[in-house]
N, CA, C and O atoms as a printed pandas DataFrame, in Angstrom:
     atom_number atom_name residue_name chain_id  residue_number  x_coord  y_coord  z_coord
0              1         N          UNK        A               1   80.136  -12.472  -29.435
1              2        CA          UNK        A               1   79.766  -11.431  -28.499
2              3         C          UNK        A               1   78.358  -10.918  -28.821
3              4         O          UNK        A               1   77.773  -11.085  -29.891
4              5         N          UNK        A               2   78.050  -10.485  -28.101
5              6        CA          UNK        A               2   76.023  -10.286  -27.999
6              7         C          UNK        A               2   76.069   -8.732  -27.975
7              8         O          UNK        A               2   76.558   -7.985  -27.127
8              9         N          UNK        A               3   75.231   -8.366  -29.487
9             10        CA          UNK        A               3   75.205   -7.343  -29.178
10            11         C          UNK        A               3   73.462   -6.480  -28.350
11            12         O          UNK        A               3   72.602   -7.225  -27.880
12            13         N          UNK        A               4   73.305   -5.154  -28.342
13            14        CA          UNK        A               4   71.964   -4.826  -28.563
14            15         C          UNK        A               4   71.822   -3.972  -29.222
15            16         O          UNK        A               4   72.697   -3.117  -29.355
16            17         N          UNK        A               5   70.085   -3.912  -30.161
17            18        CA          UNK        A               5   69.763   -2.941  -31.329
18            19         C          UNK        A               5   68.336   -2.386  -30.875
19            20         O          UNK        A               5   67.944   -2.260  -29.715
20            21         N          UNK        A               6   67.634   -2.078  -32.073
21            22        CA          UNK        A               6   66.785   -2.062  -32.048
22            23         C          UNK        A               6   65.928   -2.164  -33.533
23            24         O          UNK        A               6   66.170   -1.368  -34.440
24            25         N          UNK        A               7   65.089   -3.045  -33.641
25            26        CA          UNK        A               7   64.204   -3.372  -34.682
26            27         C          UNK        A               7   63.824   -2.113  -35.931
27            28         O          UNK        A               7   62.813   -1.435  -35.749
28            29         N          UNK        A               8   64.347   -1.963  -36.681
29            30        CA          UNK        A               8   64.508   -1.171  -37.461
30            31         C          UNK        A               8   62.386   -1.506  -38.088
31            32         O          UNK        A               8   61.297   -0.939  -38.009
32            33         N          UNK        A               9   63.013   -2.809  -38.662
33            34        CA          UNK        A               9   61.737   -3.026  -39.331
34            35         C          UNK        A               9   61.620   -4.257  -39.413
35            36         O          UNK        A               9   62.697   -4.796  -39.159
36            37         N          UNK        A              10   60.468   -5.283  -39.754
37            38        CA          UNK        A              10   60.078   -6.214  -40.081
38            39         C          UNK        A              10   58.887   -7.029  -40.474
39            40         O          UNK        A              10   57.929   -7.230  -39.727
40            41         N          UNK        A              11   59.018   -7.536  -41.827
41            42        CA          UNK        A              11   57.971   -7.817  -42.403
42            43         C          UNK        A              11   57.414   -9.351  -42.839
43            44         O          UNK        A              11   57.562  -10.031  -43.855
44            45         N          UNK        A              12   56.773   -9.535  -41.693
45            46        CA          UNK        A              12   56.080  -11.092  -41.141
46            47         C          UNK        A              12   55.789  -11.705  -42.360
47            48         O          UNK        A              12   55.820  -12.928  -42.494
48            49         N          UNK        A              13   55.501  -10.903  -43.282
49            50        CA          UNK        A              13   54.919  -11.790  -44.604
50            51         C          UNK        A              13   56.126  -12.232  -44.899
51            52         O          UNK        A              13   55.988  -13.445  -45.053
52            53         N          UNK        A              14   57.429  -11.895  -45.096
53            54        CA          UNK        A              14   58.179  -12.092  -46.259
54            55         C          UNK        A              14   59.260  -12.404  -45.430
55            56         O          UNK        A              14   60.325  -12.715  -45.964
56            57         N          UNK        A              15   59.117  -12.358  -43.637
57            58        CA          UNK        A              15   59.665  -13.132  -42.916
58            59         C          UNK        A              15   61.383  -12.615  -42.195
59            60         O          UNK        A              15   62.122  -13.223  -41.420
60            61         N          UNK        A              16   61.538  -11.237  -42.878
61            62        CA          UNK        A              16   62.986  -10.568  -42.443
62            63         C          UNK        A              16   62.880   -9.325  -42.390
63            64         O          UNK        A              16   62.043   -8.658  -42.998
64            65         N          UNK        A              17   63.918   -8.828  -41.486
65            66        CA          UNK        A              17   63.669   -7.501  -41.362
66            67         C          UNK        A              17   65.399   -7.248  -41.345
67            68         O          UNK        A              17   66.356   -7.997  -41.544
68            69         N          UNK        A              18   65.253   -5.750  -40.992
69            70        CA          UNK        A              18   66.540   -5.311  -40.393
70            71         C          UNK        A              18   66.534   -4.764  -38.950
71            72         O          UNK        A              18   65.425   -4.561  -38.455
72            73         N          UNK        A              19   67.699   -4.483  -38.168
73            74        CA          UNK        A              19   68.052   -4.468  -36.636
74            75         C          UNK        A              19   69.087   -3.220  -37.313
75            76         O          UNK        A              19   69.744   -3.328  -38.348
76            77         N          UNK        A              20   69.014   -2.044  -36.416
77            78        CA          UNK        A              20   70.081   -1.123  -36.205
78            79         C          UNK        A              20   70.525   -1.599  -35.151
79            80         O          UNK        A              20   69.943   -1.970  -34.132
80            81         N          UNK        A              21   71.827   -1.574  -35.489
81            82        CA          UNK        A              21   72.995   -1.876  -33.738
82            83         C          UNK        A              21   73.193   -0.183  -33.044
83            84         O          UNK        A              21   72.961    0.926  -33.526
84            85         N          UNK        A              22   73.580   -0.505  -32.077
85            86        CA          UNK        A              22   74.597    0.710  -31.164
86            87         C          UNK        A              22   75.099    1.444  -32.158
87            88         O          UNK        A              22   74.448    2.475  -32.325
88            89         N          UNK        A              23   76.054    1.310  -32.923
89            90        CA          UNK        A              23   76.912    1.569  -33.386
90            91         C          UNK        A              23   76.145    2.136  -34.729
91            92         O          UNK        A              23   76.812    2.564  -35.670
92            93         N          UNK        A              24   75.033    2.120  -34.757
93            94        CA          UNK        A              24   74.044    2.880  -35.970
94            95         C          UNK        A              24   74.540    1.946  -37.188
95            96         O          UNK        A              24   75.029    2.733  -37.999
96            97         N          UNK        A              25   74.599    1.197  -37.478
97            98        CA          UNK        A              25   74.693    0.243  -38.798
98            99         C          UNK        A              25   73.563   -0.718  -38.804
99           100         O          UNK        A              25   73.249   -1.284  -37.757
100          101         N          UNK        A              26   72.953   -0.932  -39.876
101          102        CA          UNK        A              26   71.732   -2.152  -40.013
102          103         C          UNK        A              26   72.507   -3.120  -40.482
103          104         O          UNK        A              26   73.374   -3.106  -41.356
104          105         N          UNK        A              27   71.977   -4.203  -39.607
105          106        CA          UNK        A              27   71.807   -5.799  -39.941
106          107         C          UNK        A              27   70.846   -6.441  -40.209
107          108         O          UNK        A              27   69.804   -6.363  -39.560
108          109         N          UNK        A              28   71.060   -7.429  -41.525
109          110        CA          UNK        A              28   69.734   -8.347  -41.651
110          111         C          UNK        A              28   69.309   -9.089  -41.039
111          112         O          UNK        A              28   70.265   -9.812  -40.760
112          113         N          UNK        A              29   67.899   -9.725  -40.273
113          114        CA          UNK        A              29   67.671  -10.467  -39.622
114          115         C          UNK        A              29   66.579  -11.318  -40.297
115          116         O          UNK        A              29   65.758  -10.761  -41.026
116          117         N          UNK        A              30   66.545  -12.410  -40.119
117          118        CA          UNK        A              30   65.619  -13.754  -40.942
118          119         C          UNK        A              30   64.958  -14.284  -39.820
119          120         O          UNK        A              30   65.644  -14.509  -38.823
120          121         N          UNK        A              31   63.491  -14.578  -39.793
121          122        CA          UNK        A              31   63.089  -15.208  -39.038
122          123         C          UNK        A              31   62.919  -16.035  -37.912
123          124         O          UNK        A              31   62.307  -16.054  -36.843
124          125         N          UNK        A              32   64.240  -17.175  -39.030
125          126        CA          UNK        A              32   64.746  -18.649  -38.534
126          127         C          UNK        A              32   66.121  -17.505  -37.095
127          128         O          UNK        A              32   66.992  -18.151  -36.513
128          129         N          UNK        A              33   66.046  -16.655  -36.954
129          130        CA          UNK        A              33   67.182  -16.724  -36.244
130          131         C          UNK        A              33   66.350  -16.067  -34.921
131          132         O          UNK        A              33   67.022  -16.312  -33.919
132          133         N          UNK        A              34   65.429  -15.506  -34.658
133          134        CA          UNK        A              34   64.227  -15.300  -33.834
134          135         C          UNK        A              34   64.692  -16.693  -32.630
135          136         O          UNK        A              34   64.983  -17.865  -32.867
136          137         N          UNK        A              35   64.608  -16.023  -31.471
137          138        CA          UNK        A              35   64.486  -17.546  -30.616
138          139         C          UNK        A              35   63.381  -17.130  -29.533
139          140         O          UNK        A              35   63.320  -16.534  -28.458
140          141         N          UNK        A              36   62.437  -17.873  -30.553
141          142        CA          UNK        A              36   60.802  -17.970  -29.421
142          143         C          UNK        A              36   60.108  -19.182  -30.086
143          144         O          UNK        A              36   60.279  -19.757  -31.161
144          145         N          UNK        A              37   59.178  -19.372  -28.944
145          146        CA          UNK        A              37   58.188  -20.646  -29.608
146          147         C          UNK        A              37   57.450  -20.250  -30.061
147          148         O          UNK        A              37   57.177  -19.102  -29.710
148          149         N          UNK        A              38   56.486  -20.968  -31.291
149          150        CA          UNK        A              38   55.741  -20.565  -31.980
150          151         C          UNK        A              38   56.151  -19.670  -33.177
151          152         O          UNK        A              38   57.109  -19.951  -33.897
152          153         N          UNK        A              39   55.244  -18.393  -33.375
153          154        CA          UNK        A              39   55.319  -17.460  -34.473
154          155         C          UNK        A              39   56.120  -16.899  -34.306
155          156         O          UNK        A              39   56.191  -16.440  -33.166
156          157         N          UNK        A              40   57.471  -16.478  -35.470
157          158        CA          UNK        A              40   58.598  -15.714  -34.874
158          159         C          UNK        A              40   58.612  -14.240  -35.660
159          160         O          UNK        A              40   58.541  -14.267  -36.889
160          161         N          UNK        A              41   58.679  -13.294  -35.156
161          162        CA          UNK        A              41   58.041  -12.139  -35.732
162          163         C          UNK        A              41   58.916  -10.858  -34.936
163          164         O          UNK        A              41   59.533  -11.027  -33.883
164          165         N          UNK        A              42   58.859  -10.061  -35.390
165          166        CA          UNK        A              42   59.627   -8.516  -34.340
166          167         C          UNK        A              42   58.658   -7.565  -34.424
167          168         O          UNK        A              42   57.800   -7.541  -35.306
168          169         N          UNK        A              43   58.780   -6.655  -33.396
169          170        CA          UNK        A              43   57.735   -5.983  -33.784
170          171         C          UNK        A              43   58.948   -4.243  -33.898
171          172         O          UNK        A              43   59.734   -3.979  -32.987
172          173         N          UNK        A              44   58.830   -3.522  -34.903
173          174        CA          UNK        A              44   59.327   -2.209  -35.376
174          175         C          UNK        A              44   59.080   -1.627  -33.504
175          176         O          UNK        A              44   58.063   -1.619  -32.809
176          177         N          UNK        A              45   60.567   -1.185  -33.190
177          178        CA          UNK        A              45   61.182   -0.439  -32.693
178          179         C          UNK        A              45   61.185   -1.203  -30.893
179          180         O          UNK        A              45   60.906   -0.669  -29.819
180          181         N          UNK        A              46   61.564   -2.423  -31.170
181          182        CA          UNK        A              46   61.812   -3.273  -30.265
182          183         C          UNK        A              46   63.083   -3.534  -29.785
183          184         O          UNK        A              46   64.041   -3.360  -30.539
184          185         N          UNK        A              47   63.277   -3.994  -28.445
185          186        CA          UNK        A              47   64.934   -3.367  -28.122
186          187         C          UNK        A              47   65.062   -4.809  -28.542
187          188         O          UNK        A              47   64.011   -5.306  -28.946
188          189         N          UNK        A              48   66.414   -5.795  -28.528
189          190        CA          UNK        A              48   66.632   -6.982  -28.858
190          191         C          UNK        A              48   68.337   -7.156  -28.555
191          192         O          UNK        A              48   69.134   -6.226  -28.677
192          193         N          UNK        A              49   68.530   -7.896  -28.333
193          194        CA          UNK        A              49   69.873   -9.031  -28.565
194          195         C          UNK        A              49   70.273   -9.999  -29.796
195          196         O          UNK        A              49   69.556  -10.730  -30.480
196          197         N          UNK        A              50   71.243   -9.828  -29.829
197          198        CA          UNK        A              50   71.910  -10.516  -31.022
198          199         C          UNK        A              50   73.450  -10.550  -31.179
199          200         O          UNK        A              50   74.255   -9.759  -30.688
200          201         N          UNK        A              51   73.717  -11.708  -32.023
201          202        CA          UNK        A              51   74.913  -12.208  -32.583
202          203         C          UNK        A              51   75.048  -11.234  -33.616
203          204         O          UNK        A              51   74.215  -10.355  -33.835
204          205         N          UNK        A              52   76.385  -11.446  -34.412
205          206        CA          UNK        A              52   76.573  -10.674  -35.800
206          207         C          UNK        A              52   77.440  -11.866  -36.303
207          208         O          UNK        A              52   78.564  -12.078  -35.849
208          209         N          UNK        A              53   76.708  -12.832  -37.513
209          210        CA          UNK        A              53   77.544  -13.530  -38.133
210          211         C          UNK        A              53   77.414  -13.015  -39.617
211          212         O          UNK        A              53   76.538  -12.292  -40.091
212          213         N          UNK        A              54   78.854  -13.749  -40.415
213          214        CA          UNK        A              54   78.592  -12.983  -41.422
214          215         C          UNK        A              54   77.523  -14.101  -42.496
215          216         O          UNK        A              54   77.559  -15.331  -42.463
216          217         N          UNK        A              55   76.842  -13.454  -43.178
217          218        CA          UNK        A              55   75.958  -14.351  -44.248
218          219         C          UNK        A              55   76.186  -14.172  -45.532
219          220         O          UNK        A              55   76.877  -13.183  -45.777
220          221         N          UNK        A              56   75.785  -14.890  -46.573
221          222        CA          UNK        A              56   75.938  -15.027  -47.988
222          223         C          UNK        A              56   75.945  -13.797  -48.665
223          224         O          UNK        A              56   76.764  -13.660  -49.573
224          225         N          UNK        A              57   74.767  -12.383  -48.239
225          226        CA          UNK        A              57   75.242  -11.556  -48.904
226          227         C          UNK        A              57   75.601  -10.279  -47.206
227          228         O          UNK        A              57   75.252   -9.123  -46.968
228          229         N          UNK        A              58   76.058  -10.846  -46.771
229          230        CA          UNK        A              58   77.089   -9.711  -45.428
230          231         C          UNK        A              58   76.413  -10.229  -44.075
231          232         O          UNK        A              58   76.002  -11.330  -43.710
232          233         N          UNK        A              59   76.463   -9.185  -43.590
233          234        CA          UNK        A              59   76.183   -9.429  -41.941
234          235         C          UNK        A              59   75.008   -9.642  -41.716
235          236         O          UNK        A              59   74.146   -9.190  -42.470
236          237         N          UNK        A              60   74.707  -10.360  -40.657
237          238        CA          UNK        A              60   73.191  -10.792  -40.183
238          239         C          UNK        A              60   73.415  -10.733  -38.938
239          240         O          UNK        A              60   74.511  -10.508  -38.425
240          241         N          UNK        A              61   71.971  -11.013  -38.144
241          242        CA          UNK        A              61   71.900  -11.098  -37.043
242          243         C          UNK        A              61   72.049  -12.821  -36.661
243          244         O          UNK        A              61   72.350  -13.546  -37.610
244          245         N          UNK        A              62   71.897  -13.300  -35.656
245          246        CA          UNK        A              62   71.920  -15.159  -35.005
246          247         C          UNK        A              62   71.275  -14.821  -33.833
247          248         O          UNK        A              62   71.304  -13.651  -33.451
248          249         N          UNK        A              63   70.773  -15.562  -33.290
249          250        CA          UNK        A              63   70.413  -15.990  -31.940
250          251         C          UNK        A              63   69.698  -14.570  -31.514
251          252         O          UNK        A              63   70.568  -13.873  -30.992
252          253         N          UNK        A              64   68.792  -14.078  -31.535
253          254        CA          UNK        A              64   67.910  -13.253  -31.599
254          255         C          UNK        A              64   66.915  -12.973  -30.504
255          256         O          UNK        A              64   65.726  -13.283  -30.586
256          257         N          UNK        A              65   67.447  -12.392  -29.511
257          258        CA          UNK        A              65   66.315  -12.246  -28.405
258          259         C          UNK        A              65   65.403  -11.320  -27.865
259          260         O          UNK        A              65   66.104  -10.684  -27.077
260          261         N          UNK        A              66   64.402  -10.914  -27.818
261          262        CA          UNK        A              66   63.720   -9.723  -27.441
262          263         C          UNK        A              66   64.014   -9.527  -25.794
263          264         O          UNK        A              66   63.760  -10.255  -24.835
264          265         N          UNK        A              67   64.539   -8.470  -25.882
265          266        CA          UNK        A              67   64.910   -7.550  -24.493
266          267         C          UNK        A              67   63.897   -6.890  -23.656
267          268         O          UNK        A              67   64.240   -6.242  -22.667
């Protein structure tokens, strides 16, 4: 199910950020899960779409779309 957040923060150098959901909880988001061509990047306080799968150390974001 797809949720929407908004870009908490993210830092292009080091390639991840976090996403607050609806529901006021942060999720991690990684680069690789960005779906655009080219440079994949967020920019702080951007609305967005997303998955919630769980990852190695908890929840992340997947499939990542700017709204």
């Amino acid at each position: 199910m797809r949720e929407k957040g908004t870009v908490k923060w993210f830092n292009a150098a080091k390639g991840f950020g976090f996403i607050q959901r609806e529901t006021g909880e942060d999720v991690f988001v990684h680069f690789s899960a960005i779906q655009s061509n080219g440079y994949r990047s967020l920019d702080e306080g951007a609305r967005v779409e997303f998955e919630v799968t769980q990852g190695p150390k908890g929840l992340q974001a997947s499939n990542v779309t700017v709204i």
